[in-house]
C-alpha positions in Angstrom: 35.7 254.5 131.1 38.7 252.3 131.0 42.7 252.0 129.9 43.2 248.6 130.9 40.2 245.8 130.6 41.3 245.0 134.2 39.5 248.5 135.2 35.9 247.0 133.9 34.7 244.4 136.2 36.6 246.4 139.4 34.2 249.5 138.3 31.6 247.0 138.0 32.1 245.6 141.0 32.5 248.5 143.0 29.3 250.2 141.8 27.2 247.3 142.8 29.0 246.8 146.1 28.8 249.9 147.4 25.1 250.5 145.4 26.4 254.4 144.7 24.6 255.6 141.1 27.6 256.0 138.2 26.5 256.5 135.0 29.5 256.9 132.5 30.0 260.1 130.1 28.9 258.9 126.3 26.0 261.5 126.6 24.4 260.2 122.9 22.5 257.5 124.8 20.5 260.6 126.6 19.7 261.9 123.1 15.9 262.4 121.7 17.8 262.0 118.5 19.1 258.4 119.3 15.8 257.6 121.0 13.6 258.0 117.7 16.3 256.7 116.1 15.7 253.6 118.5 12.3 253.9 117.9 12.4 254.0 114.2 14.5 251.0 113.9 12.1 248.7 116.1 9.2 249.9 114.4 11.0 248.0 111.5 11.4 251.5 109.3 14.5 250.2 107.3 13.5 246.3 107.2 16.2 244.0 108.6 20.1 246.0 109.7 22.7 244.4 108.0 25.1 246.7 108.1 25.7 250.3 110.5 28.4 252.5 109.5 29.8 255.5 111.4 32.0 258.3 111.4 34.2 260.8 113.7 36.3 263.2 111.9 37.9 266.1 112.4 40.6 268.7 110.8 41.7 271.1 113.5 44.7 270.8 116.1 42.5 271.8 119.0 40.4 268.8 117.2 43.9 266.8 117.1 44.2 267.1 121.3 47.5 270.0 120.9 44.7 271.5 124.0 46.5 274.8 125.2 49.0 274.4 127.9 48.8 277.0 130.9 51.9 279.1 131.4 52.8 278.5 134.6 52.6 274.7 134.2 55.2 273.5 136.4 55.8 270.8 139.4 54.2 273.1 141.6 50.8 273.3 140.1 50.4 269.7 138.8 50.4 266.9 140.5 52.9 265.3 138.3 53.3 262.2 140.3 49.6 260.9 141.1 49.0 261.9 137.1 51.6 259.3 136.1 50.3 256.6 138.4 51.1 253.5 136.9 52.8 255.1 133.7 56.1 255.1 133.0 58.0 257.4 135.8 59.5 260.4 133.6 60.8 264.2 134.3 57.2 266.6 134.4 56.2 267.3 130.9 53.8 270.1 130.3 52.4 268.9 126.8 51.9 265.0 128.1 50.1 266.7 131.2 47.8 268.8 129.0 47.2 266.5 126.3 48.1 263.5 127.3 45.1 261.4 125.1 48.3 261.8 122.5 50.1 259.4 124.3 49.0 255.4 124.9 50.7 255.6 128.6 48.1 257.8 129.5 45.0 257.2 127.1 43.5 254.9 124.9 43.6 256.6 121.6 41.1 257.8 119.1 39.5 254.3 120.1 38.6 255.3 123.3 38.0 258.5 123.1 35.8 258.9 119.8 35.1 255.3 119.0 33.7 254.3 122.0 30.6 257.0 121.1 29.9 255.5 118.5 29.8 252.2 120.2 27.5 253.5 122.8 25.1 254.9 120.3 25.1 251.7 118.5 24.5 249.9 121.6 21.6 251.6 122.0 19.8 252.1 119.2 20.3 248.3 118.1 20.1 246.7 121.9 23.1 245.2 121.4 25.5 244.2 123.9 28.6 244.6 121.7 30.7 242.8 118.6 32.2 238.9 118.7 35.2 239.8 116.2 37.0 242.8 115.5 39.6 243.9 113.1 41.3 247.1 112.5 44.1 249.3 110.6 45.2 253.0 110.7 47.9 254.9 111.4 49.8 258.4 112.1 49.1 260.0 108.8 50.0 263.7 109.5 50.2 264.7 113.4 53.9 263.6 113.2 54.4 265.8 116.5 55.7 262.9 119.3 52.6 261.6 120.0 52.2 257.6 119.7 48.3 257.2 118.9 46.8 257.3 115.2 45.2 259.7 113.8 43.8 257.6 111.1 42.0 254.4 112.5 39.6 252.2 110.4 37.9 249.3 111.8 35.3 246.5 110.9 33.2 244.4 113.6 30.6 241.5 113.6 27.5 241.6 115.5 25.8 238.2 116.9 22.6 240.2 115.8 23.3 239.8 112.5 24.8 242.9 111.0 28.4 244.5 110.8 29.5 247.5 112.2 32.3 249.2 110.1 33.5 252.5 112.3 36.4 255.4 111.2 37.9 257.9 112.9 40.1 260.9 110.6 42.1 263.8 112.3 43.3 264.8 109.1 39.9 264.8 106.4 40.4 268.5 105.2 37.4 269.0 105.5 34.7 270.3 108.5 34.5 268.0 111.8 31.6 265.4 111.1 30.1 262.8 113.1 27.4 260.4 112.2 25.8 257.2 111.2 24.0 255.4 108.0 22.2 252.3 109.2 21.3 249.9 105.8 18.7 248.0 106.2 16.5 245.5 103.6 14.3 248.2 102.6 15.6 251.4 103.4 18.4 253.5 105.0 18.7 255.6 108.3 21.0 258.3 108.8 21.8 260.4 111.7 23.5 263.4 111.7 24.2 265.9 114.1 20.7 266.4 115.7 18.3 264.6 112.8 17.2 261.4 111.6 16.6 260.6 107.9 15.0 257.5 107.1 14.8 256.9 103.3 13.0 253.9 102.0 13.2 251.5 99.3 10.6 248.5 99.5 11.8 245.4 98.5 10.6 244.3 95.1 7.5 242.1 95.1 8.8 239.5 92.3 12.3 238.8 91.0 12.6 240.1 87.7 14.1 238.6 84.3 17.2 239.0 82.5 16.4 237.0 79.2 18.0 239.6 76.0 20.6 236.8 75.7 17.6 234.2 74.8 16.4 233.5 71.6 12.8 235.2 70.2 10.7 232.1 70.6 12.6 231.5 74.0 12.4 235.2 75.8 8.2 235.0 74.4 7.9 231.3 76.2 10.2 232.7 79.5 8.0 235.8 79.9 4.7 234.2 79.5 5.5 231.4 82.2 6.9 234.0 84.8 3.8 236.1 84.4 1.9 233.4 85.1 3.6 232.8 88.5 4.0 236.8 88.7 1.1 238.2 87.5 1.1 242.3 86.8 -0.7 243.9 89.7 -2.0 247.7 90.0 -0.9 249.1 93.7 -3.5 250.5 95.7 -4.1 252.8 98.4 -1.5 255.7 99.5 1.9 255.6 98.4 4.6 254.9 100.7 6.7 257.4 102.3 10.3 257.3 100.6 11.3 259.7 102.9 11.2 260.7 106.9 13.2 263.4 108.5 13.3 264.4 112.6 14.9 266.9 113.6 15.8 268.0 117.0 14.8 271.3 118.6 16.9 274.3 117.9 19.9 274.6 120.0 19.1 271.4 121.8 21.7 268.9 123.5 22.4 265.8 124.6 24.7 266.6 127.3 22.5 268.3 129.2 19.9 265.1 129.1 22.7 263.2 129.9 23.2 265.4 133.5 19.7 265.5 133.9 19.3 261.6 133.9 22.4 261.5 136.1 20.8 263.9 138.7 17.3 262.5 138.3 19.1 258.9 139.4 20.7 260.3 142.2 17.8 261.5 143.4 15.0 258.9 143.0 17.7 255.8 143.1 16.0 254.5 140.1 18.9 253.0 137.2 20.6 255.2 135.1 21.0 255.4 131.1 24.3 254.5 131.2 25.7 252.4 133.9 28.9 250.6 134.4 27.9 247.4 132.9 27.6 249.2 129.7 30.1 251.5 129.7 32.2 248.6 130.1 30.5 246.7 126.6 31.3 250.0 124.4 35.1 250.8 126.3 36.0 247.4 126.2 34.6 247.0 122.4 35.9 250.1 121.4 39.7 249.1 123.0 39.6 245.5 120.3 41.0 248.3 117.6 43.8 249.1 119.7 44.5 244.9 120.4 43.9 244.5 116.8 46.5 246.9 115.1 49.1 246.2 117.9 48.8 242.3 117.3 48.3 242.3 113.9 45.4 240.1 113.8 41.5 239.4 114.2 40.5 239.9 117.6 38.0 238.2 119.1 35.6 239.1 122.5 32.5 237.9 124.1 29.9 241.1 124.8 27.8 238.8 127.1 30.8 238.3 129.5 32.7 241.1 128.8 36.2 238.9 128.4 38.5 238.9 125.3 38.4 236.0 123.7 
């Protein structure tokens, strides 16, 4: 949605002023899959979220942004100078035309581009307006090819809500593209991947336990009888507990097309979108504290209620 955090509050403010429906492009917040994972985290299916982790890599140069560059790319078929804008005035280049989310003058990185997804689905599933510190590392780590941007880029967040977000983006795993999240919880995990939801659950124990092979006989008999009196053995009863959930998605369903069906059903009725620029804004501008944070070297901090830096 944004380069510079100066673009937020003028989109902001320019959607409400003119009162035109925008709903920005991170199409997971239109998913079913996102939805029930929404659901399912309410409902209280993991316990208390202390901790979401996610994921975006991929292992392909089409993957990597080298998109394919038209042969008769020239002056006369691009408009070279209203691409530039603001940028830095150079002689037309084909390749920073084509794939130009390579280059920091013309994009925001593997921040903006893949991070800010994950930031939109973990706005939504956790109702969260966004992190209050952010901290991040990474580097270029094999597309040595001109461009400026990582392709390695690890970062950790804190969440006023209680739980930290730790996010990681890889062009060069080796492996298969993959995208997803584990949310950890106090008694049980939730993972989403691709189009299904796995919740696996683990109760919290009922007493604390004992460690007491160190104690003497006389001392381990005297322990154990005490803490049974305060824990007395119980028998469970009724059904057992589900360990495991799984939801799955309809075959060949996607998210996108939600995402333009919301969109259209907006225009139409006038009713709010999924998505509007308020948060876009919190997952751009959240996304973007990686970038702050590798160029200065330090902690950043930002406040998701006002959408400033702080």
């Amino acid at each position: 949605m944004i380069h510079l955090y100066s673009d937020g509050p003028e989109i902001i403010n320019t959607a409400r002023s003119t009162n035109r429906i925008l709903q920005v492009g991170s199409q997971r917040v239109s998913s079913i899959v996102y939805a029930k994972a929404k659901e399912l985290l309410a409902a209280g299916a993991i316990g208390k979220l202390n901790m979401v982790s996610a994921r975006w890599d991929r292992n392909s140069s089409i993957g990597a942004w080298n998109y394919s560059v038209p042969l008769d790319a020239s002056t006369e078929t691009c408009d070279w100078p209203r691409f530039l804008g603001s940028a830095p005035k150079i002689p037309f280049n084909a390749e920073r035309f084509f794939q130009w989310r390579k280059w920091q003058d013309y994009g925001s990185g593997v921040a903006g581009d893949l991070f800010v997804h994950l930031f939109s689905g973990t706005h939504f599933i956790t109702g969260a307006n966004g992190p209050t510190r952010a901290m991040a590392t990474g580097g270029l780590r094999f597309w040595n090819d001109g461009r400026n941007v990582p392709d390695v880029l690890l970062a950790l967040f804190d969440y006023p809500q209680g739980f930290n977000l730790s996010l990681r983006v890889n062009f060069v795993n080796g492996g298969e593209e993959s995208e997803g999240f584990l949310f950890t919880g106090s008694e049980g995990i939730m993972e989403i991947a691709g189009n299904t939801v796995t919740v696996s659950r683990t109760p919290r124990e009922s007493e604390p336990g004992y460690t007491v092979s160190t104690f003497t006989d006389d001392m381990q008999k005297r322990y154990v009888e005490q803490y049974r009196q305060k824990y007395p053995i119980t028998h469970p009863t009724g059904e057992p507990p589900l360990g495991v959930e799984r939801f799955v998605a309809p075959k060949g369903y996607s998210d996108s097309y939600d995402h333009f069906h919301n969109f259209f059903s907006s225009v139409r009725s006038r009713k709010p979108v999924v998505e509007d620029a308020t948060f876009g804004f919190r997952a751009a501008g959240a996304a973007l504290l990686s970038n702050l944070s590798m160029e200065k070297d330090s902690v950043i901090k930002w406040n998701p209620e006002t959408m400033q830096l702080g």
